[in-house]
C-alpha positions in Angstrom: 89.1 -20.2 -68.8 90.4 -21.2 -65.6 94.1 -20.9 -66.3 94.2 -17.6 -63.9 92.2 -17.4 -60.5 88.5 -16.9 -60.4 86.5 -15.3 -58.2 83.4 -17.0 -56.2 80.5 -15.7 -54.6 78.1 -16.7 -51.5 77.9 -20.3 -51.9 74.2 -21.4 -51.3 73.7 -25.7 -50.4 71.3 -26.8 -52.6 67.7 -28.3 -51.4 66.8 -32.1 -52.0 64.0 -30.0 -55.2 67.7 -28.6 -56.6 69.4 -31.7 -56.6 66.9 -33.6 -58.6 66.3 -30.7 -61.1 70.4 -30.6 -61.4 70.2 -34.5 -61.8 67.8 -34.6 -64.7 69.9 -31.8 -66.4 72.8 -33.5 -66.6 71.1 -36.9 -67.6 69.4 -34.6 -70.5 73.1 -33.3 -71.8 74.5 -36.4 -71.4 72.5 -39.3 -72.3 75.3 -41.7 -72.1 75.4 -41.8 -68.3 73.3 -44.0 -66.6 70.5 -43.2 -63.5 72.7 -44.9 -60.8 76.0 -42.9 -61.9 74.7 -39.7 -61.6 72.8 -40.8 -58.2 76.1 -41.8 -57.2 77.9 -38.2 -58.4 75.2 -35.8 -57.0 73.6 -37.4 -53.8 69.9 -37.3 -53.0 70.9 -36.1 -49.6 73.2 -35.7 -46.9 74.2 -38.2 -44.9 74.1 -38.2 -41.2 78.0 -38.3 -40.9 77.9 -34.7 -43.0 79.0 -36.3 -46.3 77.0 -35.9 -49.3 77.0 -31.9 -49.1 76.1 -29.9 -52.8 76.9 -26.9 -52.6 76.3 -24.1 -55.6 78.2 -20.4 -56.0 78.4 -18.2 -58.6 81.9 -17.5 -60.5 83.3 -14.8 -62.6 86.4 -15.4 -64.3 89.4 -13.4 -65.0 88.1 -12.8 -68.6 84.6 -12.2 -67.2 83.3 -15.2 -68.1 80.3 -16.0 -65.5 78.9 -19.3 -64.2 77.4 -21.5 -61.5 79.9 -23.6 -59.6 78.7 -27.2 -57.9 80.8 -28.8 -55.5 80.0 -31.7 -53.6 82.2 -32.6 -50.5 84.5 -30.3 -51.3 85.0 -31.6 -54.7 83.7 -29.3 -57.7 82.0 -31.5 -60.0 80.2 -29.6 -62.7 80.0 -26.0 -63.7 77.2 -24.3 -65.7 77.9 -21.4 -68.3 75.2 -18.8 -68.9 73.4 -20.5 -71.1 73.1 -23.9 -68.9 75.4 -25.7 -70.4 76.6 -28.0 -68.5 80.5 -29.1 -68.4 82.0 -31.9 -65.9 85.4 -31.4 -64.3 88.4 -33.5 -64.5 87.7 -34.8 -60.9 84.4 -35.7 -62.4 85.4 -37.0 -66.2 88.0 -39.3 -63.7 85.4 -41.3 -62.0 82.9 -41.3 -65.4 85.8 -41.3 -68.2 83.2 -42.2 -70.9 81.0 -39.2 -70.2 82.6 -37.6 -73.0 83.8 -37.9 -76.2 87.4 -37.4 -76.3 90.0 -36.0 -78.8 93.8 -37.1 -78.0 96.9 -35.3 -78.7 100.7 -36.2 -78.2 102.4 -35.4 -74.5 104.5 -32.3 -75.2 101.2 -30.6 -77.4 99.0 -31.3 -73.8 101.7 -29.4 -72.1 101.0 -26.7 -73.9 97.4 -26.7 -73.2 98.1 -26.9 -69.4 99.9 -23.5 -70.2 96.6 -22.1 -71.6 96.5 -22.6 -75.7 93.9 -24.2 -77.4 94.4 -27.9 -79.2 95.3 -27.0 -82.7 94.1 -30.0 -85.5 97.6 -30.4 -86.2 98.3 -31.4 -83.1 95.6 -34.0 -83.0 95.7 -37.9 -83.3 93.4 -39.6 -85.8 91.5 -43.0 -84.6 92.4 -45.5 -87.0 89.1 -45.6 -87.6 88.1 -42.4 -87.8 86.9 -39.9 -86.1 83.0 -40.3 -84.0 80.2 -38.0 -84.8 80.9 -34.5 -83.4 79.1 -31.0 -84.0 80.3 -27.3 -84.0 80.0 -26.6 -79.9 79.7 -29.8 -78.6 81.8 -30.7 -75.5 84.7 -32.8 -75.0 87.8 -34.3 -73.7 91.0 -34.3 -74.2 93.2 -37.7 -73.4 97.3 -38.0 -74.3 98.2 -41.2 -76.5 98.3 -44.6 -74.3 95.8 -43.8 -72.0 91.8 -43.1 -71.6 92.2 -40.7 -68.5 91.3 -37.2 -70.0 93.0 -34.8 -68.8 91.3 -31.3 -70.2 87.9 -30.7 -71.1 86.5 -28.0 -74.2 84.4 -27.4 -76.6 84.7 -28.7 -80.6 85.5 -25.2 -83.2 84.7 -27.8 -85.9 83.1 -30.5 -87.0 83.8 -34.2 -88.0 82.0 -33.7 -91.1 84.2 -31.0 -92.2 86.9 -32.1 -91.4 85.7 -35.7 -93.1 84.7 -33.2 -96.4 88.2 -31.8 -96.2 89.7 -35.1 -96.8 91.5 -35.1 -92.6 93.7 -31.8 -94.4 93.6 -31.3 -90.2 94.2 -27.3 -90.6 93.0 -24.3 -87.8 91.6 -24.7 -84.5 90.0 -28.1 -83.4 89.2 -27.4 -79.6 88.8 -24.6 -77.3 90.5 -25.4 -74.0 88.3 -24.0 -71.1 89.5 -26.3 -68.3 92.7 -28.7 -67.6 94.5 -31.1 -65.0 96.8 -28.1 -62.3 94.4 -25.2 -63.2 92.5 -23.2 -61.2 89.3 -25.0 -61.0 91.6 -28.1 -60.1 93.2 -26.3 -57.7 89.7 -25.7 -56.1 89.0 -29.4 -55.5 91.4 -31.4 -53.3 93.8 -31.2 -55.7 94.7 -34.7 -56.4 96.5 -36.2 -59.3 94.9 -38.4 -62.6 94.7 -42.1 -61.5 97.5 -43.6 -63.4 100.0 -40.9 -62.3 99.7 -42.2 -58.7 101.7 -45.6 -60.4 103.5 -44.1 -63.4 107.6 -43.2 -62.8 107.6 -40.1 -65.0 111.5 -40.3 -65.1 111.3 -44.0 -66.7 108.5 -42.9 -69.0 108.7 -44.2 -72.9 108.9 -41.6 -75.1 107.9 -43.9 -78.1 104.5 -42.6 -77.9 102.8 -43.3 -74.8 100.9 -40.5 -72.9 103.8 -40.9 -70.0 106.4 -38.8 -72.2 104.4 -35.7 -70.2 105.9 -34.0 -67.6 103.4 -32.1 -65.9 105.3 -29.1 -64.1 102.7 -27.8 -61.5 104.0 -24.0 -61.5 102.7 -23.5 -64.7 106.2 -24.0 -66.8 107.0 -25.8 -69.7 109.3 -28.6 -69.6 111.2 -28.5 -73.0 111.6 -32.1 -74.8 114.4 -32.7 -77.1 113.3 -33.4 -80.6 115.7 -36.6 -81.0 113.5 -38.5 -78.0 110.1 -37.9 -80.0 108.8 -40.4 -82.8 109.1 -40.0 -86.3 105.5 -38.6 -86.3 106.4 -35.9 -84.3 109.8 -34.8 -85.4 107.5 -32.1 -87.2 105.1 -31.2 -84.8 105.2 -27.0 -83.3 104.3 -27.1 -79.9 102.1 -24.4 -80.8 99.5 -27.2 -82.6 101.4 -26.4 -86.6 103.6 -28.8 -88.6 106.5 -27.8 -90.9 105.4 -28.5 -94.0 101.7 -27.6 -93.5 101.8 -24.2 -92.1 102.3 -22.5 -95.6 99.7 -23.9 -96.5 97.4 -23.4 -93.1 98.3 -19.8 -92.2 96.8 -17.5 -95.3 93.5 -19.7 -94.4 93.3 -21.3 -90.9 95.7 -19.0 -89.2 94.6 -15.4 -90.1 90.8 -16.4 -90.1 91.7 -16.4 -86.2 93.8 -13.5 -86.3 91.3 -11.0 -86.0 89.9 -12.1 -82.7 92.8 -14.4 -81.1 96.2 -12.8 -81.8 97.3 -11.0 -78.7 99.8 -7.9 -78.6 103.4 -8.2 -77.4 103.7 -5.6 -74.4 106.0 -4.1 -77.0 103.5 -3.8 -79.6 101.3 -2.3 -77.3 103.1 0.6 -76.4 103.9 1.4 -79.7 100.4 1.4 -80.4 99.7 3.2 -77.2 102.8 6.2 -77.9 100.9 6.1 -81.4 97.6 7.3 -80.3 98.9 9.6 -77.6 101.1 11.3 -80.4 98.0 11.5 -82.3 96.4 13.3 -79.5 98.9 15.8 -78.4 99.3 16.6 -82.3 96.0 17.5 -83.5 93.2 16.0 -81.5 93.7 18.5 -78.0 92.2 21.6 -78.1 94.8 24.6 -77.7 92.5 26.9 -75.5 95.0 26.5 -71.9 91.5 26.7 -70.1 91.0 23.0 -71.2 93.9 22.3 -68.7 94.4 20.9 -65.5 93.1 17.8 -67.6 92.5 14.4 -65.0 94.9 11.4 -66.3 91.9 9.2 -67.1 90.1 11.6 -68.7 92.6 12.1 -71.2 92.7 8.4 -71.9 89.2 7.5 -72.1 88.3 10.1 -74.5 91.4 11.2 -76.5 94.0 7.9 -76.6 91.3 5.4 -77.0 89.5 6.8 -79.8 93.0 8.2 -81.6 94.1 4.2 -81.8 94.3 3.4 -85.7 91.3 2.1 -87.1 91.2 -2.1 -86.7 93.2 -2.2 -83.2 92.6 -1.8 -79.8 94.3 -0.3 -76.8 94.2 -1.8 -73.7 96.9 -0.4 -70.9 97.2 -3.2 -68.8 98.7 -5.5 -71.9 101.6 -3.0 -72.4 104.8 -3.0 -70.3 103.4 0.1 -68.5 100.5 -1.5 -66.7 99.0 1.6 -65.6 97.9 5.1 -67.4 99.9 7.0 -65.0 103.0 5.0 -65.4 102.5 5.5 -69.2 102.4 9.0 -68.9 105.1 10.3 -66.5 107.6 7.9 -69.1 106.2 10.4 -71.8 106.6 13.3 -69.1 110.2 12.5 -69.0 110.9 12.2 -72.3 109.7 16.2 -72.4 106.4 15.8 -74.5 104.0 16.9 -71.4 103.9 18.2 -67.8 102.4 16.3 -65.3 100.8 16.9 -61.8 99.6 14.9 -58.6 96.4 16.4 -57.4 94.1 15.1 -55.2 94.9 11.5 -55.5 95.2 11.9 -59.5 97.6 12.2 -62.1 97.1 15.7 -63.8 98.1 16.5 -68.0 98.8 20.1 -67.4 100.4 21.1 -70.7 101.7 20.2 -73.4 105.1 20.9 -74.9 103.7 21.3 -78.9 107.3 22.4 -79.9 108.9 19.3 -79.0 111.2 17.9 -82.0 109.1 14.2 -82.1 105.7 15.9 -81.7 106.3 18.4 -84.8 107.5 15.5 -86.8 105.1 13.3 -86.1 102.4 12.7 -89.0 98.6 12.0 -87.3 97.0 10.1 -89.6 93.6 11.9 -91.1 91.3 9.2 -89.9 91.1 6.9 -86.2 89.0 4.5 -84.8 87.3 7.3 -82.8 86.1 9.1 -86.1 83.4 6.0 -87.2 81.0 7.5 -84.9 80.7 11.0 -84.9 82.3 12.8 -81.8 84.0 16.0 -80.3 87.6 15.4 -79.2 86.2 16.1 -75.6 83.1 13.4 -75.6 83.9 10.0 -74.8 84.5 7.3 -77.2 82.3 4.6 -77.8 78.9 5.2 -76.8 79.2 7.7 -74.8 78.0 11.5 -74.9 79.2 14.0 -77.0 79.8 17.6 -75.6 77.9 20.3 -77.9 79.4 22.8 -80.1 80.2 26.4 -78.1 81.5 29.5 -79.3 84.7 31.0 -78.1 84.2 34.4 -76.7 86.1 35.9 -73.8 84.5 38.6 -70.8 80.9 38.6 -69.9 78.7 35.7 -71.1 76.9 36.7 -74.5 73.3 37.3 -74.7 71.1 34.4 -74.2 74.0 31.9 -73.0 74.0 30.7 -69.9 75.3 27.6 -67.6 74.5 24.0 -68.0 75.5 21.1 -66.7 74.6 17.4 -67.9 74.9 14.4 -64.8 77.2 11.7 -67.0 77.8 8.0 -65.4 80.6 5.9 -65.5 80.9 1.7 -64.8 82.5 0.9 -62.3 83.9 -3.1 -62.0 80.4 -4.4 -61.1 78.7 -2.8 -64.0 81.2 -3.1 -66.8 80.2 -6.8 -68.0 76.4 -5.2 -68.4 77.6 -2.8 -70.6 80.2 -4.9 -72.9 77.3 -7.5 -73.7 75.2 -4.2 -75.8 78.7 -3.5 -77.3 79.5 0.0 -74.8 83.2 0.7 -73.8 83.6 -0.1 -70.2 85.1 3.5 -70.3 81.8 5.4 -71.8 80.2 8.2 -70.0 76.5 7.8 -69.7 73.8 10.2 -69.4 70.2 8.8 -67.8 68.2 8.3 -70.7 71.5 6.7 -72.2 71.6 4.7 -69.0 67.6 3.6 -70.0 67.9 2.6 -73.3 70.9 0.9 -72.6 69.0 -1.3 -69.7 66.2 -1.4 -72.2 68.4 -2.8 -74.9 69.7 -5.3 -72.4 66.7 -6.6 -71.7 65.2 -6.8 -75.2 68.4 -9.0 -76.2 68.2 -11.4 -73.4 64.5 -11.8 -73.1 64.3 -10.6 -69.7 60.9 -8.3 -69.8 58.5 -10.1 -68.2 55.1 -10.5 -70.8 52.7 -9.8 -68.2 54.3 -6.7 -67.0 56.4 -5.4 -69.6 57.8 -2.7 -66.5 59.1 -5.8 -65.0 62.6 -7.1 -65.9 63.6 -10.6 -64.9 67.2 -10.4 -63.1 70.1 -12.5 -64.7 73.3 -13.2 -63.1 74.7 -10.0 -65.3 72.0 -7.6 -63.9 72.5 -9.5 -60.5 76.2 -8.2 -59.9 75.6 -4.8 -61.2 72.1 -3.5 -59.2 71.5 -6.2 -56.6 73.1 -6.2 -53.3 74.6 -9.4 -51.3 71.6 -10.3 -49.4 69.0 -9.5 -52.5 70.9 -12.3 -54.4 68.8 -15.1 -53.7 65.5 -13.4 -53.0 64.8 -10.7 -55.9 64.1 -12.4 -59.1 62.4 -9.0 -61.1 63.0 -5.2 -60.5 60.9 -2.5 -62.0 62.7 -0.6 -65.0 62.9 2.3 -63.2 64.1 0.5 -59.8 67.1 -0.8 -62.3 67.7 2.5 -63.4 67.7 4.5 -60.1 70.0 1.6 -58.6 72.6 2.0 -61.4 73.0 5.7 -61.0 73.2 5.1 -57.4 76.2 2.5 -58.2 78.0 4.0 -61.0 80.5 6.8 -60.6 79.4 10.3 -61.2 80.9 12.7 -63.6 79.5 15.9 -65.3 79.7 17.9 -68.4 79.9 21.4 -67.5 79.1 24.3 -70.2 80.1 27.8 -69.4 79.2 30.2 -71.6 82.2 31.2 -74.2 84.1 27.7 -73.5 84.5 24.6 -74.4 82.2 21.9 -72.7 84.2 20.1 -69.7 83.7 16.8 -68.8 85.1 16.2 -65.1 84.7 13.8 -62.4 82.5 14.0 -59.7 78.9 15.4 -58.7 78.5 19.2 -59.6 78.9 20.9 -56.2 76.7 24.7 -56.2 78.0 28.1 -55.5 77.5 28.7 -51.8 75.9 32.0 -50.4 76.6 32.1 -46.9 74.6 35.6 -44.5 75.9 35.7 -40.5 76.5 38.2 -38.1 79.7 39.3 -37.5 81.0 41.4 -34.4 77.7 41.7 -32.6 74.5 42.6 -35.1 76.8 43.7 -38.1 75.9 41.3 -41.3 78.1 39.9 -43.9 77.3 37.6 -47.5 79.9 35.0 -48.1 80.6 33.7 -51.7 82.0 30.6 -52.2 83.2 28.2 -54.8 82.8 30.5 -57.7 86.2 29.2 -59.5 84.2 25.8 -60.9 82.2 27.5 -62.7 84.8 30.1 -64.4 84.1 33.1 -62.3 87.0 35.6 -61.5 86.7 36.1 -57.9 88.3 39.8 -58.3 86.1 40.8 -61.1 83.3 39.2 -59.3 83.8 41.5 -56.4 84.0 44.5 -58.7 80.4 43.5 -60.0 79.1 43.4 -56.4 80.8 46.6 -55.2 79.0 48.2 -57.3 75.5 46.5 -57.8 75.4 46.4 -53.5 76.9 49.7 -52.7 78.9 47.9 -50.1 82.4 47.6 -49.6 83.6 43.8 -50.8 86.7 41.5 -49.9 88.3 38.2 -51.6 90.4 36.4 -49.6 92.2 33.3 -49.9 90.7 30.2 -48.2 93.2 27.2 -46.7 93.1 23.9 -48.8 94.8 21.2 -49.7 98.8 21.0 -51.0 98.8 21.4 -54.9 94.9 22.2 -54.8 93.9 24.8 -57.1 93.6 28.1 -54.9 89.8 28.7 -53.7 88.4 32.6 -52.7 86.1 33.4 -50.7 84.3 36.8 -51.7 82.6 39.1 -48.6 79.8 42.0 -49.2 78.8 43.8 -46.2 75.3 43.5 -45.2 72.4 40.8 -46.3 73.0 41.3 -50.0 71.2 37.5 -51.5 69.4 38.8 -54.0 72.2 40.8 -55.5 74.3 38.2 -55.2 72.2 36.3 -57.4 71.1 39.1 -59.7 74.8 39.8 -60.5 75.3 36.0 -60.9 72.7 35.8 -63.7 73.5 39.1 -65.2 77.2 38.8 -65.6 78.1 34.9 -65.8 75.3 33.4 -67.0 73.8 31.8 -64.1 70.4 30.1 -64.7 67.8 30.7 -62.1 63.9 29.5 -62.5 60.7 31.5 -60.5 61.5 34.7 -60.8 64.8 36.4 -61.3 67.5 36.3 -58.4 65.5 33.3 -56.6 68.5 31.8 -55.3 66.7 28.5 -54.0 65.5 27.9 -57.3 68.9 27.0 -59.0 70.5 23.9 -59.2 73.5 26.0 -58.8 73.5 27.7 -56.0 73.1 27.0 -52.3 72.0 29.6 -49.9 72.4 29.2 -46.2 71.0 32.1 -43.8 72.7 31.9 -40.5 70.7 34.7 -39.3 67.3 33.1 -39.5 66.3 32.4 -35.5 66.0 28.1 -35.7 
């Protein structure tokens, strides 16, 4: 849990109220301690020479994991997980070492869970007599052979009864690791060593058995151990918890039962996996109309790679040697299967080369992960909104079709975690009443609507990161549903779904920005209309100008306007004279422009912006 770095938020002290409330929570989880111990660990006050200082922060893991953190002088002491549980620190289990109930293992296997695996039951020592009472979840400690300083702290996958009921067979998973001695949570207190180490010669250590044969390597690495210098007992032990002889028999049952959620990819694997899905895709999953190109890098892999992953895996870029969907894609741009672009800051699929030898051989399997929900090859996977079915037609929109556009939302970093707990990809698209059931769903599964105003929702520390801002932390405790809602569109990044009539839907990044009609004078009293940014929604600017030539009776221009290196060329079209309305007639006549209050009422489209320059202010 805290094997990589974590993050913490504003750190808050905690009143004399908070103190005893924290006090009488730990004395209710652990009934062992006494009064005067936990007096002694979490002071009533501070002390007039500054000592005696709690101070609480919020945490968020590298895995998202999310917490409060209490530290006293310095010192964290306790953390508490989302659902209050509360867990003691090493710093903490060294001044109360009986706070616990403790497993021990052998020196080498505790190495290994300094470098971040769990403490297999193989690797486990049994008490001569027995093992104590213990339940599925319950917390613990972890201690090496010859000595009661424990020295990593988790919580129990099983329990003594079944392991009593299977006879001590000591097969799978006994305790999952969430902190240790030299991890980060360590490294956040003063970062001193267990007691005995400050006496113990390492170097002169008796490898017979005692918990000295460790050699704790601060950096993170292993220290190998020959096997001649270990005891008889553990001439057979894996460091990676197994024993010769047993795992045959432990790895059809214990073993693949944690498969499924535990086993990571090599980066190898990944990319396979990853070159898998993208052959997928540029075989049979991309549409062939070239209008569906320039496509944005992350585009493509949110809604094309991701869902063409075989059915039972998962794709995730940053396990792979490539790190990064770019990366990934200019190695498959060399190898000739696509062309690629920078524009604007983004990495740009702009064709595909369907002729390539590997591509026509490959075979796309007839089923992917993306197919158990039901979605267009342009919609986003999981969750997300699927574009509607269009006809392909080419010229002049057909009767009755006209221009849509649907606002879509994406998470960004803060909102992901909200997201994952109702089961959503963190790389879904969103509409807003998507975005309300989904806060709706949220709160229904944590209990947060408050019963005397069901419009109230209570704020967790999951809704806190994703809607609140710094200073609201400690001071809002409900929002409105609505409130939530408006702040997470606010928050999340904005994409759209445009449809243009006779094309396929296009999802692309970004607010909608409206066709703008510009009239000013020109050369004294003569009047021109300006119309700009006409090529995002599909419009020819030359055929455009045709249209109006003829509608106005005016003479018409297109000329190029200045932009950015590699930007897709943008045209501004001139009519003589004050020519709005036919502007806007011609707009809904020939491409399908949708205009509400009367026909040609520019100011009453979402899609289009007129600004009269002539108008005295």
């Amino acid at each position: 849990m805290f094997r990589k770095p974590f993050h913490t938020k504003p750190q808050s002290h905690l009143r004399s109220s908070d103190r005893r409330k924290l006090r009488a929570e730990l004395l209710a989880a652990y009934p062992s301690i006494s009064e005067e111990v936990v007096v002694d660990l979490i002071p009533t006050k501070e002390g007039k020479d500054g000592g005696g200082e709690v101070i609480s922060a919020k945490f968020v893991t590298h895995g998202g994991e999310q917490g409060v953190l209490y530290v006293v002088d310095g010192q964290p002491i306790l953390w508490k997980d989302l659902s209050g549980c509360i867990f003691p620190t090493v710093y903490t289990l060294w001044r109360i070492p009986a706070m616990l109930p403790t497993i021990m293992t052998h020196g080498p296997v505790l190495q290994k869970l300094f470098d971040g695996a769990d403490l297999m039951l193989p690797g486990v020592i049994i008490p001569a007599e027995g093992f104590h009472d213990f339940a599925y979840g319950d917390v613990a400690a972890v201690t090496v052979r010859g000595s009661p300083i424990p020295m990593a702290v988790g919580t129990m996958t099983v329990s003594s009864a079944d392991i009593k009921k299977s006879r001590y067979e000591m097969r799978g998973k006994g305790v999952k690791i969430l902190h240790t001695f030299g991890d980060y949570m360590w490294a956040h207190g003063n970062k001193s060593e267990p007691p005995e180490l400050d006496f113990v010669e390492v170097g002169d250590a008796d490898t017979s058995g005692s918990w000295t044969e460790l050699e704790y390597n601060p950096s993170g690495a292993s220290t190998p151990i020959a096997s001649e210098t270990l005891p008889a007992s553990m001439q057979n032990l894996n460091l990676d918890g197994s024993v010769h002889g047993e795992i045959e028999q432990n790895n059809e049952e214990a073993v693949a039962k944690e498969t499924d959620t535990e086993v990571k990819m090599s980066p190898a694997e990944m990319d396979q996996l990853l070159e898998q899905a993208l052959f997928t895709v540029l075989k049979s999953r991309l549409p062939d109309d070239p209008k569906a190109f320039p496509m944005p890098s992350s585009l493509l892999y949110s809604n094309y790679i991701v869902p063409c992953r075989p059915r039972g895996t998962l794709i995730d870029i940053k396990q792979s040697s490539y790190k990064k969907v770019g990366k990934f894609l200019k190695a498959m741009e060399k190898r000739g299967l696509i062309k690629l672009k920078e524009r604007g800051g983004e990495t740009m699929l702009m064709s595909v080369n369907r002729q390539h030898p590997q591509i026509i051989e490959f075979v796309a399997p007839r089923k992917v992960a993306g197919d158990e929900k039901p979605a267009k090859p342009e919609g986003p996977a999981d969750g997300s909104r699927s574009p509607t079915d269009s006809s392909k037609t080419n010229g002049k929109s057909g009767a009755g079709e006209t221009i849509s556009a649907v606002e879509l939302y994406k998470a960004s970093a803060k909102e992901c975690r909200l997201f994952e707990e109702i089961g959503a990809s963190k790389d879904a698209l969103f509409t807003e009443a998507d975005l309300r059931v989904a806060v709706t769903e949220y709160a229904e599964m944590k209990n947060l609507i408050d019963r005397a105003n069901p419009r109230m929702v209570k704020i967790d520390a999951i809704l806190c990161d994703a809607v609140l801002k710094k200073d609201e932390y400690q001071s809002v405790d409900y929002l409105p549903r609505d409130g939530i809602l408006q702040r997470l569109t606010e928050r999340m990044q904005p994409y759209h779904e445009l449809h243009l009539p006779g094309r396929e839907p296009e999802i692309r990044k970004g607010t909608l920005k409206p066709i703008q009609i510009t009239v000013e004078q020109r050369q004294g009293r003569k009047t021109v209309t300006k119309v700009v940014g006409i090529e995002r929604f599909g419009i020819d600017p030359e055929q455009l100008a045709g249209w109006l030539k003829v509608r106005c009776a005016s003479s018409t221009s297109v000329t190029p306007i200045p932009g950015k290196a590699n930007a897709a060329p943008v045209y501004e079209v001139m009519i003589q004279g004050s020519k709005v309305k036919e502007v806007c007639s011609v707009l809904e006549k020939e491409c399908g422009m949708p205009f509400t209050g009367g026909k040609g009422s520019a100011v009453s489209s979402r899609f289009v912006e007129v600004v009269d320059k002539t108008k005295k202010k």
